[in-house]
C-alpha positions in Angstrom: 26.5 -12.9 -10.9 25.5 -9.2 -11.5 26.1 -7.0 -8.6 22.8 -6.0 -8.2 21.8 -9.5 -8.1 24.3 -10.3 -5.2 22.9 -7.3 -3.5 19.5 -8.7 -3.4 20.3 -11.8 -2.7 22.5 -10.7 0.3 19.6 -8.9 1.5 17.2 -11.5 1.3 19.8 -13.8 3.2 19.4 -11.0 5.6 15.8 -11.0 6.4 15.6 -14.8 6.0 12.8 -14.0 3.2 13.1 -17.3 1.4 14.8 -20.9 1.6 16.3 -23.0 -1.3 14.0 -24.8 -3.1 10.9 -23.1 -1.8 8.5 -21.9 -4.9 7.8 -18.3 -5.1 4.7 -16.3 -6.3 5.8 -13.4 -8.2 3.7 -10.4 -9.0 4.2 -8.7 -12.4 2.5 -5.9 -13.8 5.0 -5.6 -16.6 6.4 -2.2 -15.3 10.4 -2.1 -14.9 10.3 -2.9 -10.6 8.3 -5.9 -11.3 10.5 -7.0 -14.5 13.0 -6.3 -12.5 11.8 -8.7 -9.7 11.2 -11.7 -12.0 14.5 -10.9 -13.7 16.7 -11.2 -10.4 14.8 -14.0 -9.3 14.9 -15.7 -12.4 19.1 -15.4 -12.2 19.0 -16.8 -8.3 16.6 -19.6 -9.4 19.9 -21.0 -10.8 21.8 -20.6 -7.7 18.7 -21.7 -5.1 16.5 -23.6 -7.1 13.5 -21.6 -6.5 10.3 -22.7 -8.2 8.8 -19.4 -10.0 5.0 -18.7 -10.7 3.8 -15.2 -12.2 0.7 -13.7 -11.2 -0.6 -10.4 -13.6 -3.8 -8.6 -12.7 -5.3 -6.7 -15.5 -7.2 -3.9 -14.0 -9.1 -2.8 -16.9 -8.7 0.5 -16.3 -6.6 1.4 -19.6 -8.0 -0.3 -22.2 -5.8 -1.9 -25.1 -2.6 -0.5 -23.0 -3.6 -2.5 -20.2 -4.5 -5.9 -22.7 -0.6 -5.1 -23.9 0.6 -5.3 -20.6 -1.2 -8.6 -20.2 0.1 -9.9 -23.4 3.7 -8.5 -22.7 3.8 -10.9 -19.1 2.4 -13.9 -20.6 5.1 -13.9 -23.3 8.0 -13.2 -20.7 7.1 -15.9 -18.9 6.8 -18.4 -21.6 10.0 -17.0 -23.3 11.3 -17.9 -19.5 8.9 -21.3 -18.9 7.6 -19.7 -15.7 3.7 -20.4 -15.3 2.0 -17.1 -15.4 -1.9 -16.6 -14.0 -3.8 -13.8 -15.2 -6.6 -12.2 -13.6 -8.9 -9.7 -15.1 -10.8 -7.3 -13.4 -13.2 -5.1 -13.7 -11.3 -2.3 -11.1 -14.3 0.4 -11.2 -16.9 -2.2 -10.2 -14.9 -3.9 -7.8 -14.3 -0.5 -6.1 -17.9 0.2 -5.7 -19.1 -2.9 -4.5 -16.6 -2.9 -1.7 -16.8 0.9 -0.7 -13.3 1.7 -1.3 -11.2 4.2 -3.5 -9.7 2.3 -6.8 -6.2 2.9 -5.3 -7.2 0.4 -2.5 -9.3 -2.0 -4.1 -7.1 -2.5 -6.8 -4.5 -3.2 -3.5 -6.8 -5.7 -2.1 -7.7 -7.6 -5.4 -4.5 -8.0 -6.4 -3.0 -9.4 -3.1 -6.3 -11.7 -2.9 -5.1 -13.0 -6.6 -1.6 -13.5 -5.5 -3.0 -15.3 -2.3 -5.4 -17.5 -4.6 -2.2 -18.7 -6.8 0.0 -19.2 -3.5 -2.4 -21.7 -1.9 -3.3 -23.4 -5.5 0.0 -24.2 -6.5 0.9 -24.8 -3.0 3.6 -22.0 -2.5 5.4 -20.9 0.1 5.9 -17.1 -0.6 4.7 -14.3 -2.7 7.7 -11.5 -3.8 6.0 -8.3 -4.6 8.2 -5.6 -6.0 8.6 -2.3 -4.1 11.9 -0.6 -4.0 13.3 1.7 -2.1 11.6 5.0 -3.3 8.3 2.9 -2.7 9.7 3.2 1.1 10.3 6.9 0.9 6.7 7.7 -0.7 4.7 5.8 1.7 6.1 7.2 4.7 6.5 11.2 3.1 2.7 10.1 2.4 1.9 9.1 6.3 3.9 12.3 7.2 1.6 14.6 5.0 -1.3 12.7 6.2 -0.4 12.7 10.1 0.7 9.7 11.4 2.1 7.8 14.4 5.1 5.4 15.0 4.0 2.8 12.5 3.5 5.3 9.8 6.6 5.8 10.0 8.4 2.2 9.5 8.1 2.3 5.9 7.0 -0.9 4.0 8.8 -3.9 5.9 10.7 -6.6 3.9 8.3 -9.7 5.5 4.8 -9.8 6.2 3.9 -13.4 6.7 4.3 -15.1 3.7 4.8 -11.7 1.4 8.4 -10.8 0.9 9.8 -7.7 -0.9 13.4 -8.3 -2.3 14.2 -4.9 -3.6 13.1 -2.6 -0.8 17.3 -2.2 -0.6 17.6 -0.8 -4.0 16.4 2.1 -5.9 14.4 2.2 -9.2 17.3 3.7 -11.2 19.7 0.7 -10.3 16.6 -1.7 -11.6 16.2 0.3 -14.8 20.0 -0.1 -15.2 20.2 -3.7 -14.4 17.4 -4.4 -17.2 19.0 -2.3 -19.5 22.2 -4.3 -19.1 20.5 -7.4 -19.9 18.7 -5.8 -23.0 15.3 -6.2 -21.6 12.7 -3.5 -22.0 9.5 -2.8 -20.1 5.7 -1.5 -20.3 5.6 1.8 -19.0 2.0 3.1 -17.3 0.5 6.3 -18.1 -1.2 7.0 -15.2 2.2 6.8 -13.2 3.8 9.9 -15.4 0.8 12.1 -14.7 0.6 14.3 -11.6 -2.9 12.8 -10.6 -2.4 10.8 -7.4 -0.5 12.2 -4.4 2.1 9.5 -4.5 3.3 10.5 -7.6 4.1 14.7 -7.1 6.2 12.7 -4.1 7.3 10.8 -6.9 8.0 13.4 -9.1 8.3 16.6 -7.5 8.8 16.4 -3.3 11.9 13.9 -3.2 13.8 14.7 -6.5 13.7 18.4 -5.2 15.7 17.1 -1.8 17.8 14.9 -3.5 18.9 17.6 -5.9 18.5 20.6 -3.6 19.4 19.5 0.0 21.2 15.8 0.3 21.3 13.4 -2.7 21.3 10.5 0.0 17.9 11.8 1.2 16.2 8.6 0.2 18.5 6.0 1.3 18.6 8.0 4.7 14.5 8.0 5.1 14.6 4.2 4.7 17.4 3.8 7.3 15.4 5.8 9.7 12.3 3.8 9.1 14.2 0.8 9.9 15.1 2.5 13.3 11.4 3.2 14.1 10.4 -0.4 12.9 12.8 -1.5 15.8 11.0 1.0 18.2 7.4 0.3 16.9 8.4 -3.6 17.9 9.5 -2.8 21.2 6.8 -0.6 21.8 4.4 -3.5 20.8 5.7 -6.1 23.1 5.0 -3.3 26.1 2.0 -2.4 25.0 0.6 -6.0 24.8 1.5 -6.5 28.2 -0.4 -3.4 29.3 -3.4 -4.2 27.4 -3.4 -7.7 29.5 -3.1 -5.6 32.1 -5.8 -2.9 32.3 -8.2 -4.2 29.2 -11.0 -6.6 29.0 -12.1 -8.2 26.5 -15.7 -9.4 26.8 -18.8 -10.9 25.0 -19.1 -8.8 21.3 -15.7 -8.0 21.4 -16.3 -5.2 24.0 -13.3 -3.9 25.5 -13.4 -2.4 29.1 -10.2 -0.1 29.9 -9.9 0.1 33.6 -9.2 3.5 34.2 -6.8 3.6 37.7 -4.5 0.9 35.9 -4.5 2.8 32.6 -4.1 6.1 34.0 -0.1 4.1 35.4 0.8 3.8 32.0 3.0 6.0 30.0 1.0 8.2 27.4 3.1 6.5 24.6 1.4 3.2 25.8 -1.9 4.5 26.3 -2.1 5.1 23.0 -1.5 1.5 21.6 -3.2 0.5 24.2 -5.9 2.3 22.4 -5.0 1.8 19.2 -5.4 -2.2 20.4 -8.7 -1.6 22.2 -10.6 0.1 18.6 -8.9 -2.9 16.4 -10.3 -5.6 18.4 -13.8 -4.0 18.5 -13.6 -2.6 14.8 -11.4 -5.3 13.5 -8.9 -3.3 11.6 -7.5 0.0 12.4 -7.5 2.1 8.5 -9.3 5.6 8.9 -8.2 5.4 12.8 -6.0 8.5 13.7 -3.7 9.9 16.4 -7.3 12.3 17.0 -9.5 9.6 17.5 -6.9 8.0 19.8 -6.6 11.4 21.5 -10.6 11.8 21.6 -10.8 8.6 23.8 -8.0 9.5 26.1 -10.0 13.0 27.3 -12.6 11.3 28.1 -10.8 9.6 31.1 -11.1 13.5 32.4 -14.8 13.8 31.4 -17.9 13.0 33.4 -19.6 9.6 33.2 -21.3 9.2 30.3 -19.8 11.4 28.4 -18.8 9.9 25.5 -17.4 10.0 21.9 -18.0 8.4 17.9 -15.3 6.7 16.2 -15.0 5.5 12.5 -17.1 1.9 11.9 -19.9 2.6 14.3 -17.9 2.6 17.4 -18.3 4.6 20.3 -16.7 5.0 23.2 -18.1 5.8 26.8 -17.0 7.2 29.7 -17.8 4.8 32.6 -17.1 4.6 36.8 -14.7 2.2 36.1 -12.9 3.8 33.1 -14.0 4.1 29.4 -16.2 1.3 27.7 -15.1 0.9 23.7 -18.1 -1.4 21.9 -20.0 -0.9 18.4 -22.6 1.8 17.9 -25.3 -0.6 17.0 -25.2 -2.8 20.3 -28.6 -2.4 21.9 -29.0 -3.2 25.8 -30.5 -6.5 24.3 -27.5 -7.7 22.8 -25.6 -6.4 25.6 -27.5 -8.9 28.2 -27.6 -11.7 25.9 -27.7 -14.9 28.0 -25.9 -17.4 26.1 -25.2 -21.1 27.6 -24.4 -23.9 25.6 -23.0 -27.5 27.0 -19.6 -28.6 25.1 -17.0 -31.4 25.4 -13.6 -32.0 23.8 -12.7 -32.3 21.0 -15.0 -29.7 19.3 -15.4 -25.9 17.9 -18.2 -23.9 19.3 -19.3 -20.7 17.2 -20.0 -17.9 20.2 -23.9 -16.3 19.7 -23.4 -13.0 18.2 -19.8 -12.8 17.6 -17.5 -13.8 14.8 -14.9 -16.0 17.4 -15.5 -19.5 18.1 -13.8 -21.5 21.0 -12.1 -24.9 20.1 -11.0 -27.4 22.8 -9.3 -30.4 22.5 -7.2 -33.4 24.6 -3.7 -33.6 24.9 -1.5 -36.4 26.2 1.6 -35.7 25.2 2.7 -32.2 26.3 5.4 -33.2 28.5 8.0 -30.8 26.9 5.8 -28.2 25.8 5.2 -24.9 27.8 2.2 -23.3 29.0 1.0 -20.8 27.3 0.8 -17.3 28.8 -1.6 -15.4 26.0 -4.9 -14.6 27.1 -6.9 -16.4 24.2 -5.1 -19.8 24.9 -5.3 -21.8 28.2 -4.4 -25.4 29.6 -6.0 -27.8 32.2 -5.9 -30.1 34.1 -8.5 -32.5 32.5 -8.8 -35.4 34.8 -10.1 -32.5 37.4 -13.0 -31.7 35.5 -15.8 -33.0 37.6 -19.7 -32.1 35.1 -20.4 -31.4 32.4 -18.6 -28.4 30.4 -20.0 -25.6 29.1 -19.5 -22.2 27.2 -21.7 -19.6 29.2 -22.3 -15.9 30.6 -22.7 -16.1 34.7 -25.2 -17.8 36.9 -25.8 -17.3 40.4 -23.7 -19.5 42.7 -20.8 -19.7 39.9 -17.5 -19.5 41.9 -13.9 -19.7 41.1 -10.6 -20.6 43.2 -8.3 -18.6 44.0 -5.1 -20.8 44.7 -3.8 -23.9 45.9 -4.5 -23.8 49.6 -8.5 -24.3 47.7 -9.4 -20.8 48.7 -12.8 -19.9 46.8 -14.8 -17.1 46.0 -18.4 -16.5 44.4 -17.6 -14.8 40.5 -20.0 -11.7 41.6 -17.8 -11.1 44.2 -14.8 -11.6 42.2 -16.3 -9.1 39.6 -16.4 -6.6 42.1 -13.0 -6.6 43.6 -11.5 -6.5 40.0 -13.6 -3.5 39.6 -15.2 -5.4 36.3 -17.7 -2.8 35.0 -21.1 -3.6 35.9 -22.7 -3.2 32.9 -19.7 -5.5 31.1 -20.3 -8.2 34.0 -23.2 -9.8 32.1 -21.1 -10.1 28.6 -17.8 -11.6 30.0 -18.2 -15.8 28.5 -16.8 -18.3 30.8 -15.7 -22.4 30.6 -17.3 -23.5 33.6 -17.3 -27.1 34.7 -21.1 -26.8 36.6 -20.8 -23.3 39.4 -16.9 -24.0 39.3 -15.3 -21.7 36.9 -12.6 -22.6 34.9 -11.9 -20.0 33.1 -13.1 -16.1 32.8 -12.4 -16.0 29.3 -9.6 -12.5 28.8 -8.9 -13.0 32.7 -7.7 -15.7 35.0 -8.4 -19.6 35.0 -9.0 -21.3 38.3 -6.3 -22.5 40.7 -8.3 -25.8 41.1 -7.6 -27.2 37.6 -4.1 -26.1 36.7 -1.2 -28.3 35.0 0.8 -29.6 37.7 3.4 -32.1 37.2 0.9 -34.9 38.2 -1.4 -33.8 35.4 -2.0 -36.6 33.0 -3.8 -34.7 30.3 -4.4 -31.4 29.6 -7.3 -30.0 28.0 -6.7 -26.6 25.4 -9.6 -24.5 25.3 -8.3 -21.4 22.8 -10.2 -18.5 20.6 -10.4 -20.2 17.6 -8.6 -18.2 14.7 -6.3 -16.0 17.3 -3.4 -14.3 15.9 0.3 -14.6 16.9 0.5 -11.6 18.9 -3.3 -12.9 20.7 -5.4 -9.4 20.0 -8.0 -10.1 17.3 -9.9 -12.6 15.8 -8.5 -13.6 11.8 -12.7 -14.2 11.6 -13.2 -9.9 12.5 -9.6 -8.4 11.1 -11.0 -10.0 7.6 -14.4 -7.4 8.0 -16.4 -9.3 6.3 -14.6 -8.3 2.5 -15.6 -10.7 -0.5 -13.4 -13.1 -1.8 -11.1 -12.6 -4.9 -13.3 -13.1 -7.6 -11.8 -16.1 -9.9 -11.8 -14.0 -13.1 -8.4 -15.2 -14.7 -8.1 -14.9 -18.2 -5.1 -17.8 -18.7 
């Protein structure tokens, strides 16, 4: 086995990026990384029996060139009987219609067509091929461009089902490694021309320090974005349990920071907190900097009212309570929407003017499960359920208990001890079983119908489409972007 190919496959042992026998979906352009990519995997196939499929994407940005590079895939692959899927598209086009630069859509088209393949063929993961100086670019490029913590990780080596192998090696080693094995590659223009930030770091930035002030430079840049990738996780896990703590979540994806808890926190928390808050509302965080962040923690020393506009119509407001984070466009009528519908388990209920739905179900066997302790996911105690259920924003007389000695309390009462803004006390949803309330959906559930060890079955009421880490909605981080067109040419 070449050395470079025990070296990659000792680093993908490392990260656990793929299991014997699993079938990859590779992505080849026809440049020397990608070639590369195929090339290794193709020699480890041998040794872990992985099942390879090729995806190209012609971007039709380069005319006959680009056609070549098409042609020069397909024939690799059948020279190697791998199945190759080519997509063509027109890049230019694409861009427009979805309002981004051609860097980005031809980022988001291309992933879209690997993601197409992956489910069609039924794979489990799809190797992309950055390397190393891919890792030094990106985060040089965050630097330039200002940047927090995660700008700094670099490119990391999983991302759900995407792995890259040969983040641990650099682009010469890959260009050697082909040229050992005879194998030649399509070279693009575009990438020798000076034209696209990424490429004077390419070309000018880190061959200067390599040559100039350490030639370990770029293995030292990816070590230290593997420190703050440790940090950024860390920092994640505390800020998730401050956001529990001092942010609520309610009806249009408004988020309500509670200002006396908030001001506690550490600044470096505040601002994920933050961060957290504008990516639930927005959906994603791209375009959101450190000033907007920093915009939204002044206000906290501003008057009420006072507020401030953020990128994708949101603005945030400086409230009694604390600071108010919600979408431009929300008019008071949305805001006081009444919304009560009557639902029963099993069964998904879409919420009125958002993009989350609620799913509940039955379970019986759950005797060595535990609870979970996310906000988005709750358990009761079904056989405690006493009416009808339903899925609604507050009524008079709607009351919630406290704890087990039965203590209750009326939920306007309740809103007002929790110091639950008034103007965000008509949008919080609740489960409510008749006036008793279950749960106050991004709060607490009520003591009267929790899982004991009597409980016989246990009803799940959770956000449909919530993620692992229980922020967002996968129905708002997608932001409403088309599909991947299915323009393959083969």
């Amino acid at each position: 086995m070449d050395y470079l190919v025990e070296k990659v496959n000792e680093y993908m042992q490392e990260h656990h990026m793929a299991q014997a026998g699993e079938k990859i979906v590779v992505g080849v352009s026809g440049g020397a990384d990608s070639l590369g990519l195929l090339t290794i995997l193709s020699e480890l196939a041998g040794y872990f029996h992985y099942d390879l499929v090729v995806v190209h994407v012609n971007h039709g940005l380069r005319g006959k060139a680009a056609d070549q590079d098409q042609s020069f895939v397909e024939k690799t692959c059948k020279d190697k009987s791998i199945p190759c899927y080519s997509f063509h598209v027109d890049l230019k086009r694409f861009a427009r219609k979805e309002g981004m630069s051609e860097e980005e859509a031809g980022r988001y088209y291309r992933y879209q067509c690997f993601e197409k393949v992956r489910r069609e063929v039924d794979g489990d993961k799809i190797a992309v091929a950055h390397q190393r100086e891919d890792v030094c670019e990106t985060i040089l490029f965050n630097m330039f461009r200002g940047t927090g913590i995660k700008g700094l990780t670099g490119i990391p080596p999983v991302r759900d089902v995407i792995i890259r192998p040969l983040l641990c090696v650099s682009r010469a080693e890959i260009e050697n490694y082909l040229q050992r094995k005879g194998l030649s590659w399509r070279t693009d223009e575009t990438n020798l021309t000076d034209a696209y930030t990424r490429n004077k770091i390419r070309h000018n930035i880190l061959p200067y320090v390599e040559e100039h002030i350490n030639p370990s430079a770029g293995q030292h840049i990816q070590e230290m974005a593997g420190l703050m990738r440790d940090i950024s996780l860390y920092l994640d896990r505390q800020a998730e349990a401050a956001f529990d703590q001092c942010v609520s979540v309610g009806k249009n994806l408004v988020c309500a920071i509670h200002g006396e808890s908030f001001k506690k926190l550490d600044v470096v928390i505040q601002r994920e907190v933050l961060r957290r808050s504008i990516g639930v509302v927005a959906g994603k965080l791209k375009d959101v900097d450190r000033e907007h962040v920093e915009m939204i923690r002044k206000l906290l020393d501003k008057h009420v009212g006072r507020r401030c506009h953020l990128p994708y119509q949101i603005q945030a407001v400086r409230t009694y309570e604390g600071i108010t984070i919600k979408k431009d466009t929300m008019n008071e009528q949305q805001l006081d929407q009444v919304i009560c519908m009557d639902v029963a388990a099993p069964g998904i209920y879409g919420i009125p003017g958002t993009s989350a739905e609620v799913e509940l179900f039955v379970k019986e066997n759950f005797k060595n499960e535990e609870i979970p302790v996310n906000r988005y996911t709750k358990w009761f105690d079904y056989d405690k359920i006493e009416n009808s259920l339903s899925i609604r924003t507050r009524e008079n007389g709607d009351f919630i208990t406290l704890d087990g000695q039965g203590h209750k309390k009326l939920l306007k009462r309740w809103m007002i001890d929790e110091k639950i803004p008034r103007e965000e006390r008509e949008q919080i949803l609740l489960l409510a079983d008749g006036p008793h309330v279950l749960w106050i959906m991004g709060h607490r559930i009520s003591d009267n119908y929790k899982v004991t060890a009597a409980t016989k079955r246990v009803l799940v009421a959770r956000i449909k489409g919530e993620k692992s880490d229980g922020r967002q909605y996968q129905s708002v981080i997608a932001g409403g972007r088309s599909g991947c067109p299915d323009t393959r040419t083969g």
